[in-house]
N, C-alpha and C positions, 0 to 999 in steps of 0.2 A: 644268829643274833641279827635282829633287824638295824640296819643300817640307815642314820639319822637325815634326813633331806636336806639337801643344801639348799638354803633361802637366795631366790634367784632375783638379783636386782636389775633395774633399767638406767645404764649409763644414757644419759641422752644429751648430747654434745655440739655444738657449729653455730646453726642457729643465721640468722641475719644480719650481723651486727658487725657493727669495725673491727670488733676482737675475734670474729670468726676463726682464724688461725689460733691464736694464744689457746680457745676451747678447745682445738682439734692435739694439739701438743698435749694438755693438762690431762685431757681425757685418755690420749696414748697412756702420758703416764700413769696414771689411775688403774687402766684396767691391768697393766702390767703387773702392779703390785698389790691386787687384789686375794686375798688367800684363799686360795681357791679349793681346800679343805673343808671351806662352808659358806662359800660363796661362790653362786653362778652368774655371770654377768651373760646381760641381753644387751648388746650394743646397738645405741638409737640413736640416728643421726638429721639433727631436723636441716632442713634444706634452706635456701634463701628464700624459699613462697611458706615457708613454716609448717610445710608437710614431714610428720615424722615417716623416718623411712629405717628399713636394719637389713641386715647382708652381713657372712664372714668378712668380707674385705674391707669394712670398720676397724678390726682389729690390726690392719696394715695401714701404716701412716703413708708407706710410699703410694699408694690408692689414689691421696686427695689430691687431687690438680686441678681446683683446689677441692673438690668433691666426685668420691667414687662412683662410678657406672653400675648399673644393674641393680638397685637395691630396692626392695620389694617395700609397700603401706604397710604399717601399722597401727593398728587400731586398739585403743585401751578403754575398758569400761568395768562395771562392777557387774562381775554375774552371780549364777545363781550359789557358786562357792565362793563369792567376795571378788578382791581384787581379779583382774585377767586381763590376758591382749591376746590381741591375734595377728599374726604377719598374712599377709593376700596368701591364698593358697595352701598355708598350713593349719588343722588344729590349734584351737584358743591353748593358751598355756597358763597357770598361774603364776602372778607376778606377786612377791611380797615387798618390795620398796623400789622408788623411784631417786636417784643419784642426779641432780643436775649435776654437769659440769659447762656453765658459762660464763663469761664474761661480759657484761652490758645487756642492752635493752633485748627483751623478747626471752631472756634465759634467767639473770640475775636480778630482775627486777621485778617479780613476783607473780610476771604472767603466766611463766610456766607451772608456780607453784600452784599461785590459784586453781589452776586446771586442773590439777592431781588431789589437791584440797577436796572439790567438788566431786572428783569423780569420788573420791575416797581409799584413795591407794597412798599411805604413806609416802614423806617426802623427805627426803635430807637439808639440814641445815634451815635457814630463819622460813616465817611464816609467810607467806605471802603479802600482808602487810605490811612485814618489819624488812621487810627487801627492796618491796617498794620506796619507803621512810629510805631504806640505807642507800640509793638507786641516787636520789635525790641529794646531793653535795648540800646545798643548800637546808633542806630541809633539816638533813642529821645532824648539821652544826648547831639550828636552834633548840631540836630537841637534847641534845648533850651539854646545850651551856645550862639549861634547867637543872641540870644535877651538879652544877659545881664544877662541869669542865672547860677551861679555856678556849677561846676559839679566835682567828683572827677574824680582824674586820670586814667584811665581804661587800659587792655590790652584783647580784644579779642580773643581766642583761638579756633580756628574749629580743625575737624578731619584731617588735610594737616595740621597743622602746629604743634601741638599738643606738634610733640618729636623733633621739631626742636631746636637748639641750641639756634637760635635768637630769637627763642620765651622767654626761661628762663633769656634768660641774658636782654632783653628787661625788662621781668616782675622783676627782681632783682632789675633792675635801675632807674625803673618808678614806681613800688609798692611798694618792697618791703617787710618782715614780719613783725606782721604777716600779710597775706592777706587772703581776700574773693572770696570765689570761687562760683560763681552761675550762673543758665542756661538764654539764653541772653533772651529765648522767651517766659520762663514759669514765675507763679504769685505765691503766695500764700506761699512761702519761702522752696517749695519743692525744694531739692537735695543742698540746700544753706550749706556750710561747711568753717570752717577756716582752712588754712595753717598758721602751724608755721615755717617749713621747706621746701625744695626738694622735698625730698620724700613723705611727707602730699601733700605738691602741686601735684607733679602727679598723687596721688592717688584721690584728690580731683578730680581736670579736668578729669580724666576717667572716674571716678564716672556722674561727670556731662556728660560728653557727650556722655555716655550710656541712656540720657534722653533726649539729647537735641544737634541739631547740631551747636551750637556755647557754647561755656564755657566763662561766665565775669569772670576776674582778678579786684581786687580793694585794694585798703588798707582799712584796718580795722579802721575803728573811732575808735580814742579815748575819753572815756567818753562819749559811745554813746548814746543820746535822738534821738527818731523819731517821727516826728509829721506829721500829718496826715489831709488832707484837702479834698473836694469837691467843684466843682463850676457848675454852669450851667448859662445859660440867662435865663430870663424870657422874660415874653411877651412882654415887654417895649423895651427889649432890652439891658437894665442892668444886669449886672454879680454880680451873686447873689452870695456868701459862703457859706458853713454850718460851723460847730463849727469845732475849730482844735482838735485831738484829741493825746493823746502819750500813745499810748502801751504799757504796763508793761510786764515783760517776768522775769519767775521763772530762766529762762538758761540766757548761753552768749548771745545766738540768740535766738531769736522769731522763732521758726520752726513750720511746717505746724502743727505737732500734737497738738500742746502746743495752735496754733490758733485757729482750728476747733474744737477740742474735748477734751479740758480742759472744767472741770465744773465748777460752780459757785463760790464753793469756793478757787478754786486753786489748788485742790488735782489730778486734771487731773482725767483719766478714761478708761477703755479701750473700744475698739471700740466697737459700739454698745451699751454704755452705757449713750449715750446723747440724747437726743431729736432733731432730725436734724431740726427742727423747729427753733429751738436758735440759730446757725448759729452760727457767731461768735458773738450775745450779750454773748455770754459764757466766752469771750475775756475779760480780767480785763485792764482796761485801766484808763485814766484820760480824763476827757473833758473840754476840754477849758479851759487847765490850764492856768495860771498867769502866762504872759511874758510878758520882758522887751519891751517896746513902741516902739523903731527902731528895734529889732527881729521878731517881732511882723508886723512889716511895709513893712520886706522886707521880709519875711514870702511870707504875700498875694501877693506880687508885683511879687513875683520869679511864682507864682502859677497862677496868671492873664495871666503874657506873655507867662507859657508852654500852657495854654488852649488856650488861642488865637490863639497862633501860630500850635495848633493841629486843629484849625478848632471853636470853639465856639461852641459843639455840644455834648449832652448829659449832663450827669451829672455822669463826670470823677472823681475819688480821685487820689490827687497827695501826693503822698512819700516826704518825706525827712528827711535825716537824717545830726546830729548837734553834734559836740562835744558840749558837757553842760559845761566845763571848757569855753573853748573858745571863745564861739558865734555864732561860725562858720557852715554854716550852706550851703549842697549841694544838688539840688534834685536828687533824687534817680528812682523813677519809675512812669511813667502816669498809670492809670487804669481805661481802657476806662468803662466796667462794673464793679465794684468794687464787692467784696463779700457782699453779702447781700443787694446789689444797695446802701448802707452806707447809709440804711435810719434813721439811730441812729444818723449820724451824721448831718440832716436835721432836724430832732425832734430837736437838742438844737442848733439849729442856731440862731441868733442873730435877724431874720428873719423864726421863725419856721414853716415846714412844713410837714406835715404828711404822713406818706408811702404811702396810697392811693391817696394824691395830686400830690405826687411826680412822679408814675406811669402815672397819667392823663396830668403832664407836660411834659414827654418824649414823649408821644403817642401825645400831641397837635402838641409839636414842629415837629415832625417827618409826620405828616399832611400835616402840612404849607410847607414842605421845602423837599415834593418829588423834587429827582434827574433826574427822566425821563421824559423827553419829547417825544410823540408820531407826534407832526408834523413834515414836512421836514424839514429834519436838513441843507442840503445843500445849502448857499449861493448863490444868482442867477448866481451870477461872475466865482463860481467852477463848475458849472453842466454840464458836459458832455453825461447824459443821456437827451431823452427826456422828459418833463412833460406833 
């Protein structure tokens, strides 16, 4: 009996970006829980000049310091049996899907998509596009209040407007203190700081845009809850949830250290003393805690219309944060690849599924719903060349 081919995918991981670690941990875990019953993973690991590169010693995280030696080019294009790549030195191989795993610009923000879009090799999770829109704090907040969903008041600050006057007296009038000052493009709650003053505030915005070319302004929640969602379609076509979840935080703010390299029991740790395996299950949080039935209702209803309106693709976690006095309740941030693919938060879903099912549904869906088309595209009505 012939034996069925296993559909060989490209994790591709690191990247250039502040969150380069966060990718390299997400992507361990990933390919660990891969099933590899009908999936081959090709581990690709793009470098800080954005050369993709692959090697077995990808698959060992003790490797990265902060990136492994000896790892050969690789090249992806469409040949003459469709998708393919090739590592220097070996035989092209067939490749049928590409798996981002990153976090921020260069991975999650639609350049990498694009590229795979163009070459025409299927890709996991949002379009190039909608990653870009999601990439963009600022942006996704205007396109999501278009549908009905809350959002706080914001003031954007780039490097031009920075030490402008109308910048401060804007942010004084519309935020506020104290206020939030965080990068518009990055995740994971790097360079995120409070203003209680002027002078905090500039200090902040510089801070931030030594990271980042746009700085968010926001008002600070009071009595702040955040809870925490995912959704994707299934095959039906139904929009499926996983569990909400709300983050506990020993500080004011949930900051990146306190996320990725706190230990189990909350004593934190310093670096190099976690198992990058754990990821953020190392995160103390609550799962699916006990809310009130219309918080609760309009929860998912704010979280259906940002996914929808990002496109219905992948399996995104969306933000938000809620005064817990209040009820009040505004989304906060899309994340097209969430850390750790939130497969913690699929495990206690109402609807439970499992980190390796979870994988085989993004690679399905991303199958079904290649973007390229290789025949003429041109309209008989537009052709001005001849056929």
């Amino acid at each position: 009996m012939q034996t069925q081919r296993k559909i060989r995918i490209a994790v591709i991981f690191g990247g250039p970006s502040q969150e380069h670690d966060v990718s390299v941990v997400t992507a361990s875990q990933l390919m660990d829980a891969i099933d590899n019953r009908y999936l081959e993973v090709l581990p690709v690991y793009m470098d800080f000049e954005n050369r993709l590169l692959s090697g077995p010693q990808l698959r060992d995280v003790s490797s990265f310091r902060p990136k492994p030696a000896g790892l050969k080019p690789v090249e992806f294009y469409w040949g003459d049996a469709g998708p393919a790549c090739r590592i220097a030195g070996n035989e092209a191989m067939r490749i049928d899907c590409v798996l981002p795993v990153f976090h921020g610009p260069y991975g999650e923000d639609g350049r990498i998509q694009g590229y795979f879009e163009t070459i025409g090799i299927p890709v996991t999770g949002f379009s190039s596009i909608n990653s870009a829109i999601a990439m963009r704090k600022d942006a996704t907040k205007a396109l999501v209040q278009t549908v009905g969903v809350n959002v706080l008041p914001h003031v954007a600050v780039s490097r031009d407007t920075a030490t402008a006057s109308t910048t401060l007296q804007r942010i004084e009038q519309e935020i506020g203190y104290p206020a939030i000052v965080k990068p518009c493009h990055l995740g994971s709650s790097i360079g995120v700081g409070v203003a209680n003053n002027e002078a905090e505030l500039f200090a902040a915005i510089e801070h931030v845009l030594a990271l980042d070319s746009i700085a968010l302004v926001e008002p600070r929640v009071s009595n702040l809850v955040e809870y925490n969602i995912a959704l994707r379609k299934d095959q039906q076509g139904e929009i499926q949830f996983s569990a909400i979840e709300t983050p506990k935080s020993t500080t004011d703010l949930l900051d990146f250290r306190e996320k990725y390299l706190a230990s189990e029991d909350g004593s934190g740790g310093a670096k190099g003393d976690f198992l990058p395996s754990q990821g953020m299950l190392s995160l103390t949080r609550d799962i699916n805690p006990e809310l009130p039935e219309d918080f609760s209702k309009t929860l998912h209803q704010y979280a259906l219309n940002a996914f929808q309106i990002l496109g219905s693709r992948g399996a995104p976690r969306i933000d938000f944060l809620s005064d817990g006095n209040t009820g009040e309740l505004w989304f906060n941030e899309i994340n097209p690849i969430p850390g750790s693919y939130g497969f913690f938060l699929w495990e206690a879903a109402r609807q439970p599924l499992l980190f390796p099912e979870l994988i085989t549904h993004l690679v399905t869906e991303a199958r079904q719903s290649s973007l390229k088309q290789f025949d003429d595209p041109v309209p008989e009505g537009a052709r001005l060349l001849p056929r």
